[in-house]
C-alpha positions in Angstrom: 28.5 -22.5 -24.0 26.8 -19.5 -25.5 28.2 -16.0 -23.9 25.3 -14.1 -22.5 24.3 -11.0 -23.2 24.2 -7.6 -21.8 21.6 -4.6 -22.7 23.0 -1.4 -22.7 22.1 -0.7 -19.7 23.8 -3.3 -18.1 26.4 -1.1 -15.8 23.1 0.6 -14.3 21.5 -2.1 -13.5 24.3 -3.7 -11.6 25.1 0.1 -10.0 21.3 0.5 -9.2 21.5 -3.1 -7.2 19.7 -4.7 -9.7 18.9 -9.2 -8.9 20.2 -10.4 -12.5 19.3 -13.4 -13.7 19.7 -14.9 -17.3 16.7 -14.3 -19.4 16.2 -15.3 -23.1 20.0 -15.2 -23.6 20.2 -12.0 -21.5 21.9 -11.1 -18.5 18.8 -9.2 -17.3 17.7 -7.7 -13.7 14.8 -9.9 -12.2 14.1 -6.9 -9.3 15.6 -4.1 -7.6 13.7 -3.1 -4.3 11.5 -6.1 -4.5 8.9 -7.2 -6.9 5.5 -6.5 -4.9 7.4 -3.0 -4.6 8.1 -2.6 -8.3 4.6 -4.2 -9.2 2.4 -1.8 -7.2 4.5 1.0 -8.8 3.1 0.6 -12.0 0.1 -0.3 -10.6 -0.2 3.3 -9.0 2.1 6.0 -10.5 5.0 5.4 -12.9 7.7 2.3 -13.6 10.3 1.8 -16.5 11.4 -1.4 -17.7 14.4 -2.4 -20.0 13.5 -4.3 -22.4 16.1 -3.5 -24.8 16.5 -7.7 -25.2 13.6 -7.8 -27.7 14.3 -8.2 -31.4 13.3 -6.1 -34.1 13.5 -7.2 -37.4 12.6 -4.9 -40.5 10.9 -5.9 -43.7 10.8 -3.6 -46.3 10.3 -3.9 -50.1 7.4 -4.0 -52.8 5.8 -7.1 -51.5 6.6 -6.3 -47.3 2.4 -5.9 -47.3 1.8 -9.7 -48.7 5.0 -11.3 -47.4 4.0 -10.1 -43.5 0.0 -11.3 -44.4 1.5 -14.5 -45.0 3.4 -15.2 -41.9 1.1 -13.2 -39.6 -2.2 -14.2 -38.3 -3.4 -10.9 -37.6 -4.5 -8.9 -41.1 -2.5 -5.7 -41.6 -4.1 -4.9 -45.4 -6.3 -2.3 -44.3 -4.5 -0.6 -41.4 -3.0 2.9 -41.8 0.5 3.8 -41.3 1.1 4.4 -37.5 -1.0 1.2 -36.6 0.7 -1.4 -34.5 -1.4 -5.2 -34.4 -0.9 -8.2 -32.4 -0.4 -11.5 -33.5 1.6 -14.5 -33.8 3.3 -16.3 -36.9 2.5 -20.3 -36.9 4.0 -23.2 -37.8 2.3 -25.8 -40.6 0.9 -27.4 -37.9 -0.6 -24.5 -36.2 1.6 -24.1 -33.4 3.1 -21.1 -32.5 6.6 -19.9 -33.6 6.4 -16.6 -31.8 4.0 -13.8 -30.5 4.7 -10.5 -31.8 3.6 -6.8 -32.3 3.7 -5.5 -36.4 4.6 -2.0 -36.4 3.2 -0.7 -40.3 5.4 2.3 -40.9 4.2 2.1 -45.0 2.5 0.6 -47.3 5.5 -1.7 -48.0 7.4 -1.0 -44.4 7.0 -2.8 -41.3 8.6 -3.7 -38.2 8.2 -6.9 -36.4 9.1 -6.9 -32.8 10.0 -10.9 -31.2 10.8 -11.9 -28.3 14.2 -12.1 -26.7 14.8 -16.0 -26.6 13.5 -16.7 -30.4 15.3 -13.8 -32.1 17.0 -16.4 -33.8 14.4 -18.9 -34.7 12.1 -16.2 -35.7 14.6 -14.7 -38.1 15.6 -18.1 -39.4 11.9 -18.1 -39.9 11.3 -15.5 -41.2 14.1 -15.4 -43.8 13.6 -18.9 -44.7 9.3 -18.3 -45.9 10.3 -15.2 -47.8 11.8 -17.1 -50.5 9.5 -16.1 -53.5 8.6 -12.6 -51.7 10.4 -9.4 -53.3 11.6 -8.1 -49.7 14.5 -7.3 -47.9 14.5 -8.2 -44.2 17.2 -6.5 -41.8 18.0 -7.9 -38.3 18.4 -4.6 -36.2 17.6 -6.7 -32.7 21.6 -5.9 -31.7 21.3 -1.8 -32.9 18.8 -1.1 -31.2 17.5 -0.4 -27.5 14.1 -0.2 -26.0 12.3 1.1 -22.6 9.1 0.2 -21.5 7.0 3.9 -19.7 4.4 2.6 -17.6 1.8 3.2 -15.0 -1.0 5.9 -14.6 1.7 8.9 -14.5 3.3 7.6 -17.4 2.1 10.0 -19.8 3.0 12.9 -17.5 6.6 11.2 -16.8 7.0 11.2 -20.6 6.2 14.7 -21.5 7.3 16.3 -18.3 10.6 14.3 -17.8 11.8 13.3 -21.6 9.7 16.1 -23.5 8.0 13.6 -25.9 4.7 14.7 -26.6 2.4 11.9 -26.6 -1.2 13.1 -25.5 -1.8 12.4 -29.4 -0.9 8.8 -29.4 -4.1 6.8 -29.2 -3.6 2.9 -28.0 -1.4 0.6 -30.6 -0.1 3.4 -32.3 3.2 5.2 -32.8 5.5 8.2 -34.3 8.6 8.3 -35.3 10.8 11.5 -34.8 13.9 13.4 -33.4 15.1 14.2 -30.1 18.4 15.6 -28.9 19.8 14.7 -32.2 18.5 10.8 -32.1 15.5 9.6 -34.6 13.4 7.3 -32.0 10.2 5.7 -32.3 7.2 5.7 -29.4 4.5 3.5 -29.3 1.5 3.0 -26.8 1.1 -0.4 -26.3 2.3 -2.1 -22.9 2.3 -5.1 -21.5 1.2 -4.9 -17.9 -2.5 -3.8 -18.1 -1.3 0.1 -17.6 -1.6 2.7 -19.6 2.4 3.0 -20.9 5.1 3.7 -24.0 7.7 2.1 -25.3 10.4 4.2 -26.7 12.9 2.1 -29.3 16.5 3.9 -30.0 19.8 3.7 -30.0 21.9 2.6 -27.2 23.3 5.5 -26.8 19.8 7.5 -27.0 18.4 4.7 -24.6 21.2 5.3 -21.7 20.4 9.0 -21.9 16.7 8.4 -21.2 16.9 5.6 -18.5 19.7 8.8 -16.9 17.0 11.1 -17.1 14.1 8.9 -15.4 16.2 7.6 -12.8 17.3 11.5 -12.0 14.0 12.6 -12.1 12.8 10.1 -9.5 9.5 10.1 -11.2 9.7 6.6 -12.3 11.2 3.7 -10.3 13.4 0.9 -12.3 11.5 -2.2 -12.4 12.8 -5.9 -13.4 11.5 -8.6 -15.2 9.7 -10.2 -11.9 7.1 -7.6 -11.7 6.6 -7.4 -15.4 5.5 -11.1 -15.5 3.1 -10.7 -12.4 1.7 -7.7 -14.0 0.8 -9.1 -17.2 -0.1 -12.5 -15.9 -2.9 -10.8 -13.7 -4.4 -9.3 -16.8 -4.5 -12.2 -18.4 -1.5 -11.6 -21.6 0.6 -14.3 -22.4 4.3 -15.0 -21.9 5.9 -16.9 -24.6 7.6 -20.5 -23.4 4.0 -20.3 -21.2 1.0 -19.9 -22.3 2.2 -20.2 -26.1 4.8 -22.2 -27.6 5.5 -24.4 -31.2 3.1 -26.5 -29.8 0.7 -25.0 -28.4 -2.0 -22.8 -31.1 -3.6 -19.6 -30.1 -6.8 -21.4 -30.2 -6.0 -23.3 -27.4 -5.1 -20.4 -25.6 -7.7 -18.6 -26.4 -6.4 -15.7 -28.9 -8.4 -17.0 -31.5 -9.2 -13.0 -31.9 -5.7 -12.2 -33.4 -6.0 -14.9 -35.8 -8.2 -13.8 -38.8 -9.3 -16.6 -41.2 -11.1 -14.1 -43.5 -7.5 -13.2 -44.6 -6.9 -15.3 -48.1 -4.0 -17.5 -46.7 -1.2 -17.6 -44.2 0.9 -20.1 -42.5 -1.1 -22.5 -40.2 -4.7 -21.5 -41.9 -5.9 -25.0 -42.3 -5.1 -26.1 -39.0 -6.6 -23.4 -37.1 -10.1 -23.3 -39.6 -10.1 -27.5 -38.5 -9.4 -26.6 -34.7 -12.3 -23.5 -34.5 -14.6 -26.0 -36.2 -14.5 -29.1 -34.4 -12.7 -27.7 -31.1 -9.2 -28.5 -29.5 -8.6 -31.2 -26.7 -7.3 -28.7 -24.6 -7.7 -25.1 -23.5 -5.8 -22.3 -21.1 -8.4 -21.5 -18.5 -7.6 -19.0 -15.1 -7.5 -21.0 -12.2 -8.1 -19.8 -8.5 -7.1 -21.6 -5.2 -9.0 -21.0 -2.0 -5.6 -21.9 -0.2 -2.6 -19.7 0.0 -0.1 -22.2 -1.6 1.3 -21.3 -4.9 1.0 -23.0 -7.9 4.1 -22.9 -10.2 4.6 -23.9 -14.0 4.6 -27.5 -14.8 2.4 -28.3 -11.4 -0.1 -30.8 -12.5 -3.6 -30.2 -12.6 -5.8 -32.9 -11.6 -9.4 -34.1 -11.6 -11.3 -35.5 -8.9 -10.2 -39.1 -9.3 -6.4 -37.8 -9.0 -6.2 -37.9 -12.9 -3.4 -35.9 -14.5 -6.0 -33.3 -16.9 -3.5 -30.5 -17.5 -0.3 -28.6 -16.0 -0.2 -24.9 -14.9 1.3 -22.0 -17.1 2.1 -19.6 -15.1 0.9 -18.9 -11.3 1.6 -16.7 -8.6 -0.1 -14.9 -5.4 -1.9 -12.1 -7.1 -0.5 -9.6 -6.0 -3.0 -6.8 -6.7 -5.9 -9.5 -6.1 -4.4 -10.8 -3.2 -4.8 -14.8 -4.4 -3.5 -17.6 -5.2 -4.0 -18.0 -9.1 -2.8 -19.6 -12.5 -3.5 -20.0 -15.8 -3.2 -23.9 -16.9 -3.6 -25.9 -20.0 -6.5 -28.5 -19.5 -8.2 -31.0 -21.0 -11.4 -29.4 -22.6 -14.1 -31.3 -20.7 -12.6 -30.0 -17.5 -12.6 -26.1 -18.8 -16.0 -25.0 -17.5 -16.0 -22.1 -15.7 -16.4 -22.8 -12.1 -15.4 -26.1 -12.8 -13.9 -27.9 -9.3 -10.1 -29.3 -10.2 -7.1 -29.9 -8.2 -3.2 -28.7 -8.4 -0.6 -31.1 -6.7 1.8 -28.4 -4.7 4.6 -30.6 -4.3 3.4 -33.5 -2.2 0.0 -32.4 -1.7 -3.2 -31.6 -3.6 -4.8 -27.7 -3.4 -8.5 -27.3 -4.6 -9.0 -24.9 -7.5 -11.8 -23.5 -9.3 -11.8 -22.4 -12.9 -12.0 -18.9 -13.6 -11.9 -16.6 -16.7 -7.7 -15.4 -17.2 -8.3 -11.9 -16.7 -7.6 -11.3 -12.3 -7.7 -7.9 -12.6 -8.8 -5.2 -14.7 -7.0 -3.2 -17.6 -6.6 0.6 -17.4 -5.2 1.1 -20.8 -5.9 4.8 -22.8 -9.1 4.2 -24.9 
């Protein structure tokens, strides 16, 4: 059995009280005063996240610009230095290997950040399509450490509590620089529909901040429970959910972040075919005029009590206040306001189909 893992912020978690729970080969905390607690905090001031299990891998070398265009959907050719773009890299059959953020530090520099339970699929990915490619691709997932800033306040938090300045930083963007003696790089990106920063480092570095924050009491430790009900309300996707090798961002409905007028890259045929003539199935919201909550893998079911499509992800909103979901359906039964069903264990719960988006962003513009 594989050992699991441990940020580096591990003893502060279990100190702080911290639920753990394994998460993508992590021992990672789930919650620490309770998730609708943690939730509203970023909803309304200021919450920080560990998230030092994501991966980073760096490729770097006279053809980094062509090799990434050709295992990324997204197209990085024309974006300056400092630019971050979403995306996923597919599999010949258009699936989805992983969903990621590309960092372009230079022309010929970038830096790919996965998520935690591929690190090791992506890299043998990765590695294994840059045959031909005059790159060099370094692993740095276990050197280096990662916080998530964010809520309203968390510009404030950062300047006032850390001292990075980062009034200047504009929405997927970054800088790289120095502080206390450690080089660390700060992006503005987020994944919970809040204004936020991410700040990658070294452990070391990364302890030191997480210190500060908690001292500070400007910024209340969040876990991973409130970060999925955050980003599920604003409609981003969880890997292993609403994407997956099988599942193409056309079916769930990211056909934005995959640019066909890009000259080539893994999965272009399949995804020109599935914009033309349509997919069999597509992620839709869902909302329940009941209370019950729908989890993933409940079915979802037509009026005749036909199986049409499972959920993704669902919860009781918590800043909505509903009972919602996000499913994979068949595509005649994707309508909007379409009338469908969700079997709650024994029993059936009407739904209506809804856009994915519960409740509005307030990223920086």
């Amino acid at each position: 059995m594989e050992e699991i893992k441990k940020t580096c912020l591990h003893d502060r978690h279990v100190a702080q009280g911290a639920q753990m729970v394994p998460f993508g080969g992590f021992d990672m905390p789930i919650q620490y005063e309770g998730i609708v607690e943690e939730h509203n905090a970023v909803r309304n001031a200021c919450g920080v996240f560990d998230v030092s299990h994501m991966g980073e891998v760096l490729v770097t070398g006279p053809d980094a610009e062509r090799y990434v265009g050709h295992i990324f959907t997204n197209d990085i050719r024309e974006i300056p230095a400092g630019k971050i773009l979403y995306g996923m890299m597919l599999n010949e059959n258009g699936g989805t290997v992983d969903d990621l953020l590309v960092y372009k530090r230079a022309d010929n520099d970038f830096l790919l950040v996965i998520n935690a339970a591929n690190i090791d699929k992506d890299v043998a990915w990765i590695m294994k399509n840059a045959e031909g490619y005059d790159v060099e691709i370094q692993n740095l997932s276990d050197d280096l450490s990662e916080l998530a800033v964010q809520g309203p306040e968390a510009e404030a938090v950062m300047e006032q509590v850390l001292g990075i300045q980062c009034k200047e930083l504009e929405f997927y963007t970054f800088k790289e620089s120095m502080l206390d003696g450690h080089h660390i790089l700060v992006s503005r990106t987020g994944y919970t529909g809040e204004d936020g920063f991410e700040i990658y480092a070294s452990h070391e570095a990364i302890v030191a901040l997480w210190d500060a924050l908690m001292e500070s009491g400007r910024a209340k430790p969040c876990g991973l429970g409130c970060r999925d009900t955050l980003r599920f309300e604003v409609g981003l996707p969880l890997y292993g959910d609403e994407l997956a090798d099988d599942i193409s961002p056309v079916e769930a409905g990211l056909s934005m972040f995959v640019k066909l007028d890009k000259p080539e890259f893994i999965g272009k045929e399949v995804i020109e075919r599935q914009k033309a003539e349509g997919t069999a199935r597509k992620l839709v919201g869902l909302e329940l005029a009941d209370r019950a909550i729908p989890r993933h893998g409940y079915e979802v079911l037509n009026d005749a009590d036909e199986v049409v499509g499972y959920v993704t992800t669902g919860y009781r909103g918590i800043s909505v206040d509903k009972s919602i979901a996000v499913a994979l359906v068949a595509t005649p039964y994707a309508g909007k306001d379409n009338e469908l069903k969700v079997r709650i264990r024994r029993k059936t719960f009407p739904a209506r189909v809804t856009g994915k988006k519960f409740y509005k962003k307030s990223y920086k513009k």
